[in-house]
HTML snippet that shows the backbone in 3Dmol.js (N, CA, C, O; Angstrom):
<script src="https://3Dmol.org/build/3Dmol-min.js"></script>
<div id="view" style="width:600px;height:400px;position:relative"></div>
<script>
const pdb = `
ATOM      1  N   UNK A   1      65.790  97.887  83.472  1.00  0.00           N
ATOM      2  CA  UNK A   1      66.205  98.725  84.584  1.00  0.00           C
ATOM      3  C   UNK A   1      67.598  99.279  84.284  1.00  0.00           C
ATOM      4  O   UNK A   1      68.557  98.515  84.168  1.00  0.00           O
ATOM      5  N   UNK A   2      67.702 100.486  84.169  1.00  0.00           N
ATOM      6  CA  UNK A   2      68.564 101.080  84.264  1.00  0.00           C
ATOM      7  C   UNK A   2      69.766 101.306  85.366  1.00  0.00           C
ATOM      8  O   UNK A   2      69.327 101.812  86.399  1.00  0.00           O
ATOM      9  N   UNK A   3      71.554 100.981  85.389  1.00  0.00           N
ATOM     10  CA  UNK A   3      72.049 101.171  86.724  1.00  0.00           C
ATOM     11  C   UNK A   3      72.333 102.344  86.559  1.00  0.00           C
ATOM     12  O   UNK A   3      72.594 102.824  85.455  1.00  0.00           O
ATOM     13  N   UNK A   4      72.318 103.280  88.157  1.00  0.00           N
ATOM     14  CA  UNK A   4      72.768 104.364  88.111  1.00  0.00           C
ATOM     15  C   UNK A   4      74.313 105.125  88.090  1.00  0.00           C
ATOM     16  O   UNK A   4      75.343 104.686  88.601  1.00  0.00           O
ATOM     17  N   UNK A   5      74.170 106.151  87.482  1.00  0.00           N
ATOM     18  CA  UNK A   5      75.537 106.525  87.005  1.00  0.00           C
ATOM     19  C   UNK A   5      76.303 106.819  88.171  1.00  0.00           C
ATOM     20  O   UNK A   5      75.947 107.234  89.274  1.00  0.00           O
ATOM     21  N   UNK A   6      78.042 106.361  87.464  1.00  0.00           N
ATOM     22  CA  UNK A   6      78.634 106.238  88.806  1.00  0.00           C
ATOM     23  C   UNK A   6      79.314 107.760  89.240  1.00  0.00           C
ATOM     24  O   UNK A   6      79.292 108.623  88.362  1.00  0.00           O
ATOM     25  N   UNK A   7      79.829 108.057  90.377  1.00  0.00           N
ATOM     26  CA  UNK A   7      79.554 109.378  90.857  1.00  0.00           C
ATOM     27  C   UNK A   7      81.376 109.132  90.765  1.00  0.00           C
ATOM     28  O   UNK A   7      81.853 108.005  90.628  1.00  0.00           O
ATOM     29  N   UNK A   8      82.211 110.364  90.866  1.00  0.00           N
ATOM     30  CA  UNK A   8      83.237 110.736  91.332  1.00  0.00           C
ATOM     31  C   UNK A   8      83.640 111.886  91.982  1.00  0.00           C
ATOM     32  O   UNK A   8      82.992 112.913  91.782  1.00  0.00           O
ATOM     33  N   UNK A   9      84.648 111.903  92.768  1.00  0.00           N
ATOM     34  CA  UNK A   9      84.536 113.013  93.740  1.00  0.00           C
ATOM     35  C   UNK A   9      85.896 113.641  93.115  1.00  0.00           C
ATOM     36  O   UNK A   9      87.011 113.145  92.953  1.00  0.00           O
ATOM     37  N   UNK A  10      85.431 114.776  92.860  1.00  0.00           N
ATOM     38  CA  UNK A  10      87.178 115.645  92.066  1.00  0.00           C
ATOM     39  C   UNK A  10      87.578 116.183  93.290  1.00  0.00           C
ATOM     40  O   UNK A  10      86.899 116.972  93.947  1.00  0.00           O
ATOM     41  N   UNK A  11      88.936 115.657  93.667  1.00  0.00           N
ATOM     42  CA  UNK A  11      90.270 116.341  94.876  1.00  0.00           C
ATOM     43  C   UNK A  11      91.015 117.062  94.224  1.00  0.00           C
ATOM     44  O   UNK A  11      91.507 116.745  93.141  1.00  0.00           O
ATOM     45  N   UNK A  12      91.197 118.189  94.846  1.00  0.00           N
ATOM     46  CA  UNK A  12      92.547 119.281  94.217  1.00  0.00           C
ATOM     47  C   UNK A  12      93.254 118.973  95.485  1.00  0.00           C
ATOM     48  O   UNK A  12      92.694 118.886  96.578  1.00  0.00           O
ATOM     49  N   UNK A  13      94.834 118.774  95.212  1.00  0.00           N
ATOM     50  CA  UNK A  13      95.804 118.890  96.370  1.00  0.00           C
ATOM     51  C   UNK A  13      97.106 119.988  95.939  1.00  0.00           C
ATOM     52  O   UNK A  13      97.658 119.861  94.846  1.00  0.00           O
ATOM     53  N   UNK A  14      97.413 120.780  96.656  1.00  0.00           N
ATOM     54  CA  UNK A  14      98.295 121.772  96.466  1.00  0.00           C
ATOM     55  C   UNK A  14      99.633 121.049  96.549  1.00  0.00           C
ATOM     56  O   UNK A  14      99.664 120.033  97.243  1.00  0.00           O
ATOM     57  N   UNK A  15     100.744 121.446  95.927  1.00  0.00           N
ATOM     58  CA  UNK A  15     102.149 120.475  95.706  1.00  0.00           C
ATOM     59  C   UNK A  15     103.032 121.629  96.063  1.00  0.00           C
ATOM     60  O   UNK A  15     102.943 122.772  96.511  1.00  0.00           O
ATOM     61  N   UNK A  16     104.070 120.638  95.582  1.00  0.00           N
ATOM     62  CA  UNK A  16     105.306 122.334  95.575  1.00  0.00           C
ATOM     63  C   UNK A  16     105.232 123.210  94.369  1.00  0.00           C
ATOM     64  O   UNK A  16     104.792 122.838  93.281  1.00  0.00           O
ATOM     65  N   UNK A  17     105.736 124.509  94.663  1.00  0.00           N
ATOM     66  CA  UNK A  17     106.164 125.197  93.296  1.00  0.00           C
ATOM     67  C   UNK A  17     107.330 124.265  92.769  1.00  0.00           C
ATOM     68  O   UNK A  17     108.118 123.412  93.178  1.00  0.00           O
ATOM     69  N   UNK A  18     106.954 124.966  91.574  1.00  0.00           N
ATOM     70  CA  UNK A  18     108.219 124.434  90.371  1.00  0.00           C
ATOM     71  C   UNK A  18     109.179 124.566  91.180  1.00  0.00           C
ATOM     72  O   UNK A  18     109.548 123.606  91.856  1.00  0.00           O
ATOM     73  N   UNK A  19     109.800 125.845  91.272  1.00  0.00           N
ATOM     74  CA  UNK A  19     111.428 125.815  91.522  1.00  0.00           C
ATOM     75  C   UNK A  19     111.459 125.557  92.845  1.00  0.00           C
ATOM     76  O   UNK A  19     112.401 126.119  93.404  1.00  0.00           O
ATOM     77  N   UNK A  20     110.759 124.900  93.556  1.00  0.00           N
ATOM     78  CA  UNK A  20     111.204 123.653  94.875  1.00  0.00           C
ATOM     79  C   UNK A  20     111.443 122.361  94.230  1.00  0.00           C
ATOM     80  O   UNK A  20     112.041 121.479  94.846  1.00  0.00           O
ATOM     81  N   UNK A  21     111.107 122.221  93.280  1.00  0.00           N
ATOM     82  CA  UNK A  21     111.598 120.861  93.005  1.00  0.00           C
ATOM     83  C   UNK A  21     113.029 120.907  91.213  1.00  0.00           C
ATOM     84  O   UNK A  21     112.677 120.712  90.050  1.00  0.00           O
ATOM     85  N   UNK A  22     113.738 121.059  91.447  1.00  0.00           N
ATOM     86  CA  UNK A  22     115.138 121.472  90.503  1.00  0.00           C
ATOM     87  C   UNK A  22     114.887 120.578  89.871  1.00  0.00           C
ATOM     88  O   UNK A  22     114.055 119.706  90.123  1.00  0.00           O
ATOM     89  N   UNK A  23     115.653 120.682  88.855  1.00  0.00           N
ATOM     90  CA  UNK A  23     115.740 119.757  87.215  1.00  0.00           C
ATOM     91  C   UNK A  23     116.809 118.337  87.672  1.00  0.00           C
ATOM     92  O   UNK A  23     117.982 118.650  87.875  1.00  0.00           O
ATOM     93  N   UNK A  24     116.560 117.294  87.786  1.00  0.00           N
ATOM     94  CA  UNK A  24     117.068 115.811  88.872  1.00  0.00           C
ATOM     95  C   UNK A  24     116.634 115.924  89.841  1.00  0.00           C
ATOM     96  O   UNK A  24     117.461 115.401  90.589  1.00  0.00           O
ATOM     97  N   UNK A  25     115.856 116.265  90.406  1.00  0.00           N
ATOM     98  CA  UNK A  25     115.799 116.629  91.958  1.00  0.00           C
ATOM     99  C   UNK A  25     113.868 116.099  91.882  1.00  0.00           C
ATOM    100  O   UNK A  25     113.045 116.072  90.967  1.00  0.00           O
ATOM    101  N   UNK A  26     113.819 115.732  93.448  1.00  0.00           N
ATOM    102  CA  UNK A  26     112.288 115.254  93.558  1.00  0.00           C
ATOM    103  C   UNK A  26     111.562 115.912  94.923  1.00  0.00           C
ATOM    104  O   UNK A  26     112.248 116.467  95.781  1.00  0.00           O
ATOM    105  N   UNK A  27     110.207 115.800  95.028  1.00  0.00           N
ATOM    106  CA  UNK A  27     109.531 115.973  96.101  1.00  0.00           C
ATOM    107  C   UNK A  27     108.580 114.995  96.880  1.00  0.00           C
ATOM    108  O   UNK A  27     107.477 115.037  96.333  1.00  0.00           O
ATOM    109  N   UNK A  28     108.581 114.445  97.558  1.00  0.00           N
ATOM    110  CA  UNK A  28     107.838 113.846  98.163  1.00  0.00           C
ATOM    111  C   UNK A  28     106.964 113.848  99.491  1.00  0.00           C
ATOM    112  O   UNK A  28     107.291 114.299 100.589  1.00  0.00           O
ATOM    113  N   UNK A  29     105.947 113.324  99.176  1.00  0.00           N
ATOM    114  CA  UNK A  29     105.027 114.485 100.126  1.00  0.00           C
ATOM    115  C   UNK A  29     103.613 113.412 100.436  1.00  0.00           C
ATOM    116  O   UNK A  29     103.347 112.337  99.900  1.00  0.00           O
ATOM    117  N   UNK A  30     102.883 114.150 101.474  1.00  0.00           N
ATOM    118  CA  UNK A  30     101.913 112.836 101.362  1.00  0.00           C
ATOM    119  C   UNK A  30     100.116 113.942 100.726  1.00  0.00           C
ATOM    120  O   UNK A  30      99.829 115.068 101.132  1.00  0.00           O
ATOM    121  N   UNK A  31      99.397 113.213  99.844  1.00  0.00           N
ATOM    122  CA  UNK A  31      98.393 113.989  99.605  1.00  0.00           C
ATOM    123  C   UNK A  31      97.231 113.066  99.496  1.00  0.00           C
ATOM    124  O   UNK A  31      97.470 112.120  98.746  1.00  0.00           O
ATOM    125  N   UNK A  32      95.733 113.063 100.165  1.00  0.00           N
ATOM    126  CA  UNK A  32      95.021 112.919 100.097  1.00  0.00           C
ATOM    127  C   UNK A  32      95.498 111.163 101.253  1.00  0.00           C
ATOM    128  O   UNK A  32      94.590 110.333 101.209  1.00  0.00           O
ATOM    129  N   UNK A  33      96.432 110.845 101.904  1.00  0.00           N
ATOM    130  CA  UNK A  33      96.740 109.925 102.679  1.00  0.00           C
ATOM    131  C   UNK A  33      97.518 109.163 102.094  1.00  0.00           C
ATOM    132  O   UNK A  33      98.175 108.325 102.711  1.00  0.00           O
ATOM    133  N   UNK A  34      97.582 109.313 100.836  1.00  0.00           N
ATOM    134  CA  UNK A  34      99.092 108.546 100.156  1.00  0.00           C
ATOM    135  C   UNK A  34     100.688 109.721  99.593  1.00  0.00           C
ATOM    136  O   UNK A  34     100.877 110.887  99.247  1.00  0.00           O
ATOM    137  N   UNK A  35     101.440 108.532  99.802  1.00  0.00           N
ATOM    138  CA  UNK A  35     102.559 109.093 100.065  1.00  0.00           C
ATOM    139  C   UNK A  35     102.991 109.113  98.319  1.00  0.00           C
ATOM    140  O   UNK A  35     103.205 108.003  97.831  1.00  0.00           O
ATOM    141  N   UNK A  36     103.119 110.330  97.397  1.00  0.00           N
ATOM    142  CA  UNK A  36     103.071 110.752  96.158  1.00  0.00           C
ATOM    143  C   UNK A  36     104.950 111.251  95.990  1.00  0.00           C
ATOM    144  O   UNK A  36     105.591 111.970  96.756  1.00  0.00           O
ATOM    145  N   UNK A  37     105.397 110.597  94.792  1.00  0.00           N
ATOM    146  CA  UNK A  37     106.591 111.625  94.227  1.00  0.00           C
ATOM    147  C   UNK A  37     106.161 112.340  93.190  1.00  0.00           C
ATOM    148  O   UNK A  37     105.387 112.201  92.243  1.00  0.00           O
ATOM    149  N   UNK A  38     106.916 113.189  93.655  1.00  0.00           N
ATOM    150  CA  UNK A  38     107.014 114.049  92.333  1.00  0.00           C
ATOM    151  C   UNK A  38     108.202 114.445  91.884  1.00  0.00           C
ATOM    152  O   UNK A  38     108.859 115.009  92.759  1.00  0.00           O
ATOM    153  N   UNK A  39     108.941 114.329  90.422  1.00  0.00           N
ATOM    154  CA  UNK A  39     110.245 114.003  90.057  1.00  0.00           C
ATOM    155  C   UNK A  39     110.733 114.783  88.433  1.00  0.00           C
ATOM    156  O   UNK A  39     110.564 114.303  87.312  1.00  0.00           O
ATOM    157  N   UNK A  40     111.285 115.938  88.753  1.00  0.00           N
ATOM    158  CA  UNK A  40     111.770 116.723  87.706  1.00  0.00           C
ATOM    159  C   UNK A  40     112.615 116.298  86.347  1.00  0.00           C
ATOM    160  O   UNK A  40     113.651 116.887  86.037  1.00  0.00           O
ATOM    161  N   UNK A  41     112.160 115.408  85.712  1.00  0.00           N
ATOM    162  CA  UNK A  41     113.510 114.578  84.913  1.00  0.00           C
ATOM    163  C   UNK A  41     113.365 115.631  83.630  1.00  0.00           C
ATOM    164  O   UNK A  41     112.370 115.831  82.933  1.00  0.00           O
ATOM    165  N   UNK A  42     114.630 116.210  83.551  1.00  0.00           N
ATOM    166  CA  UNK A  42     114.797 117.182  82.255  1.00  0.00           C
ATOM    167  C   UNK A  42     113.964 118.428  81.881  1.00  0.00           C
ATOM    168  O   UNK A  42     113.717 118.910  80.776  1.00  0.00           O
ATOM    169  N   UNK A  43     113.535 118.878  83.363  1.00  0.00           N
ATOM    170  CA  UNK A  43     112.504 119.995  83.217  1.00  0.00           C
ATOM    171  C   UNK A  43     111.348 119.644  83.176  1.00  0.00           C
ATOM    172  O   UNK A  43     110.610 120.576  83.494  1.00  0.00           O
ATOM    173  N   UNK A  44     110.579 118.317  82.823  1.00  0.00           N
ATOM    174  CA  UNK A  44     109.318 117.845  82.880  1.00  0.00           C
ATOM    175  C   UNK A  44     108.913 116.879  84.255  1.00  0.00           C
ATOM    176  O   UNK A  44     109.669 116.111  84.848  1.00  0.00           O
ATOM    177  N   UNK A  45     107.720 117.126  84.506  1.00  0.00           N
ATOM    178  CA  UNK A  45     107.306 116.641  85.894  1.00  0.00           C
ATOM    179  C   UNK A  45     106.773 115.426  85.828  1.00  0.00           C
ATOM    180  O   UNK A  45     106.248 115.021  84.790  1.00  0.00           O
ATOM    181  N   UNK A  46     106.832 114.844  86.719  1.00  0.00           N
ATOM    182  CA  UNK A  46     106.038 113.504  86.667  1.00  0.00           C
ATOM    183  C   UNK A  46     105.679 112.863  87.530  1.00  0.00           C
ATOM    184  O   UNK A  46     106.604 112.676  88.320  1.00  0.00           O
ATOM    185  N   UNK A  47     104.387 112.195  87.949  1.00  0.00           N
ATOM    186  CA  UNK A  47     104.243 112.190  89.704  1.00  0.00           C
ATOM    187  C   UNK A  47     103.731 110.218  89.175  1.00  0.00           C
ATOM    188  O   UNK A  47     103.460 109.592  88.151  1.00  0.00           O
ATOM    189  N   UNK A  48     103.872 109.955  90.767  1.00  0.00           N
ATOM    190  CA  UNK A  48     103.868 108.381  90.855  1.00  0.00           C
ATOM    191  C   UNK A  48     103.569 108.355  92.449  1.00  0.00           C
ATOM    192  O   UNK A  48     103.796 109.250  93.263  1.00  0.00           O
ATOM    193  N   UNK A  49     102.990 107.065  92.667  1.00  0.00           N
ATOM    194  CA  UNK A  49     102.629 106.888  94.041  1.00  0.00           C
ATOM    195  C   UNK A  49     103.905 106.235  94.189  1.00  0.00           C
ATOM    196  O   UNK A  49     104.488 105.508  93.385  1.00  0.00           O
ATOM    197  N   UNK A  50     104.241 106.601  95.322  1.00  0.00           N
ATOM    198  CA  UNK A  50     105.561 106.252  95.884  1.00  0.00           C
ATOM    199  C   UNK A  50     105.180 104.830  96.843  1.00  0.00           C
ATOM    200  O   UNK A  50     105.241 104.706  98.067  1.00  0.00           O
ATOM    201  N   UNK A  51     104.836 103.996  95.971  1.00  0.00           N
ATOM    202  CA  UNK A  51     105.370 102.089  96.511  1.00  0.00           C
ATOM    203  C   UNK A  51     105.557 101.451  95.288  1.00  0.00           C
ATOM    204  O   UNK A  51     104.833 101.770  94.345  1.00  0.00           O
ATOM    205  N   UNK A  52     106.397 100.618  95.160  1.00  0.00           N
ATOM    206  CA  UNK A  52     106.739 100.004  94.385  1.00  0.00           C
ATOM    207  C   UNK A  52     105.596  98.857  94.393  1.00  0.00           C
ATOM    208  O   UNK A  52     105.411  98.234  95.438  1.00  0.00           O
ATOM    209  N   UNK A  53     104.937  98.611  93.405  1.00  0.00           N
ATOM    210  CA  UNK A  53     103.977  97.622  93.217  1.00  0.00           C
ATOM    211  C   UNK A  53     104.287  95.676  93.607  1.00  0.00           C
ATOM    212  O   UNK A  53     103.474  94.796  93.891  1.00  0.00           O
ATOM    213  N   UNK A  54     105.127  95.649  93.518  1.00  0.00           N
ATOM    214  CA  UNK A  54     105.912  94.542  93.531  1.00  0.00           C
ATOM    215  C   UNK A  54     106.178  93.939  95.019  1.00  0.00           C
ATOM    216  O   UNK A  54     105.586  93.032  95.604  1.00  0.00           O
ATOM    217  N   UNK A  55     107.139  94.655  95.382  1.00  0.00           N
ATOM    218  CA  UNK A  55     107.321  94.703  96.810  1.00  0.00           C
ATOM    219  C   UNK A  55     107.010  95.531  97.546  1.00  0.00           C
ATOM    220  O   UNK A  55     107.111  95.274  98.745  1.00  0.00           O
ATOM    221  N   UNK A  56     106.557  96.721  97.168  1.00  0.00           N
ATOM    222  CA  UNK A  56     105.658  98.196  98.523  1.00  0.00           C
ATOM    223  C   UNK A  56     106.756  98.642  99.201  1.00  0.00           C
ATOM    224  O   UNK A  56     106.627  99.014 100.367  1.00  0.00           O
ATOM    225  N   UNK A  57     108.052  98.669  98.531  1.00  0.00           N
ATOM    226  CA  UNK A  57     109.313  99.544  99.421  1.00  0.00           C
ATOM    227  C   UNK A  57     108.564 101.215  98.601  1.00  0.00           C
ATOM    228  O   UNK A  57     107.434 101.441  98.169  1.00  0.00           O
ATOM    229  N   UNK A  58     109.894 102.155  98.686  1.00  0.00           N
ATOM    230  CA  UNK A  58     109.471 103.267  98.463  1.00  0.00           C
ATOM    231  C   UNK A  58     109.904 103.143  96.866  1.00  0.00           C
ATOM    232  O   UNK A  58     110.902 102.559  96.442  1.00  0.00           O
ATOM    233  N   UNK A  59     108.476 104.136  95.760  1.00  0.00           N
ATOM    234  CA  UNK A  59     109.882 103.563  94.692  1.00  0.00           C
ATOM    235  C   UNK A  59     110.371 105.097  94.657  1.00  0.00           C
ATOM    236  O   UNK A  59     111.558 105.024  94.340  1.00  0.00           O
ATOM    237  N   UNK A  60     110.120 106.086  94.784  1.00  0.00           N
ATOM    238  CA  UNK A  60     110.394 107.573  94.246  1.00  0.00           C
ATOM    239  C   UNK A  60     111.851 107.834  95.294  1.00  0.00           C
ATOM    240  O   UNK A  60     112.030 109.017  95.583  1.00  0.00           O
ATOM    241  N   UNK A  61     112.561 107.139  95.689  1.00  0.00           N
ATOM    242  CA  UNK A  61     113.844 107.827  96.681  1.00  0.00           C
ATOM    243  C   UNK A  61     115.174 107.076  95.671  1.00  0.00           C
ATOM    244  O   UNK A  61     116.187 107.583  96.152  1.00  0.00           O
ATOM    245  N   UNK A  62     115.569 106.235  94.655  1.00  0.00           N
ATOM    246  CA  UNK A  62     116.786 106.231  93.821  1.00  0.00           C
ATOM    247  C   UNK A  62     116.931 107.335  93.117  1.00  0.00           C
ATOM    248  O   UNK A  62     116.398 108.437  93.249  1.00  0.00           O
ATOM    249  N   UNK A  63     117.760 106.909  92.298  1.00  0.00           N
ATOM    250  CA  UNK A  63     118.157 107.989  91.450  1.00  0.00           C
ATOM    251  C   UNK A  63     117.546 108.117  90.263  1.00  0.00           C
ATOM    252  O   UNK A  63     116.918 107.276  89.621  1.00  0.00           O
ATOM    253  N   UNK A  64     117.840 109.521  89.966  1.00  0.00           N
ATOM    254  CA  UNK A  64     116.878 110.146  88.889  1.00  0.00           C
ATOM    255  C   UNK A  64     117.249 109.996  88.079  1.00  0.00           C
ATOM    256  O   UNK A  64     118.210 110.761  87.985  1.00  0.00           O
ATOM    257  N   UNK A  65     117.087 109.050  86.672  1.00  0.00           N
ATOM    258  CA  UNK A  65     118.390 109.009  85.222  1.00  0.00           C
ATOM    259  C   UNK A  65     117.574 109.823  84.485  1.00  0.00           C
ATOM    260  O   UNK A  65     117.905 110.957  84.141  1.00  0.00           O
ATOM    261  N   UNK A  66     116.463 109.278  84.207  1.00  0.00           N
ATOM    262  CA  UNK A  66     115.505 109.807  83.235  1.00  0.00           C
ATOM    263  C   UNK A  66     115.390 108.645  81.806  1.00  0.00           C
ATOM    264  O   UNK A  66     115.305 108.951  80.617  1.00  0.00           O
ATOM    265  N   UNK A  67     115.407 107.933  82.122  1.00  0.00           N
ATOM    266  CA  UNK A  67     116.005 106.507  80.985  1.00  0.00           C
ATOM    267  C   UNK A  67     114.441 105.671  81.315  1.00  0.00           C
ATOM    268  O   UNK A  67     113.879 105.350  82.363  1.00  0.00           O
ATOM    269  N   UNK A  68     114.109 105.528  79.928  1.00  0.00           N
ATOM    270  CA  UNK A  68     113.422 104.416  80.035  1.00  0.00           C
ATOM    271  C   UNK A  68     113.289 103.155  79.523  1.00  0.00           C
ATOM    272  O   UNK A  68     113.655 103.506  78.401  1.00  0.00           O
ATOM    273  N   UNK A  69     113.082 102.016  79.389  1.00  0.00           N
ATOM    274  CA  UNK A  69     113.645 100.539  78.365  1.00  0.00           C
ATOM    275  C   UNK A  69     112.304 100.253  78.520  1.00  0.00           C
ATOM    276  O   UNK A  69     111.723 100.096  79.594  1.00  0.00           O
ATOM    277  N   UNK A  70     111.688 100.173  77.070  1.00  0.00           N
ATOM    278  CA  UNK A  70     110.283  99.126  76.723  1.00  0.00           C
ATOM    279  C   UNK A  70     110.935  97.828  76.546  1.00  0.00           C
ATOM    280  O   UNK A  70     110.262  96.831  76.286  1.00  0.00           O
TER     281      UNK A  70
END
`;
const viewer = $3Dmol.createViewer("view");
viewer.addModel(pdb, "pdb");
viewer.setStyle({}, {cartoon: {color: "spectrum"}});
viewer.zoomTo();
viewer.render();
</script>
């Protein structure tokens, strides 16, 4: 017996334009019922659900360095 294939539902959500969100600068916004950043570090975008996994504060509202440590 074969299981049947699993289905997904594709969401488009509209964001800000680029130049609403400046080079350090972020947007935050809520889409599809979660609360999403979106965060300009050095001209490149990068989005994250805004809770910190750990403790569920906000994580997308510090500051923007652009630094990362493996």
């Amino acid at each position: 017996m074969t299981a049947p294939a699993p289905t997904f539902a594709i969401r488009r959500y509209v964001g800000p334009k680029v130049s609403d969100v400046p080079e350090g600068g972020r947007f935050i916004g809520e889409f599809g019922g979660r609360s999403i950043g979106i965060l300009n570090v050095d001209g490149r975008f990068h989005a994250f659900l805004n809770r910190c996994p750990h403790l569920g504060g906000p994580l997308c509202r510090g500051e923007v360095i652009g630094l990362v440590y493996a």
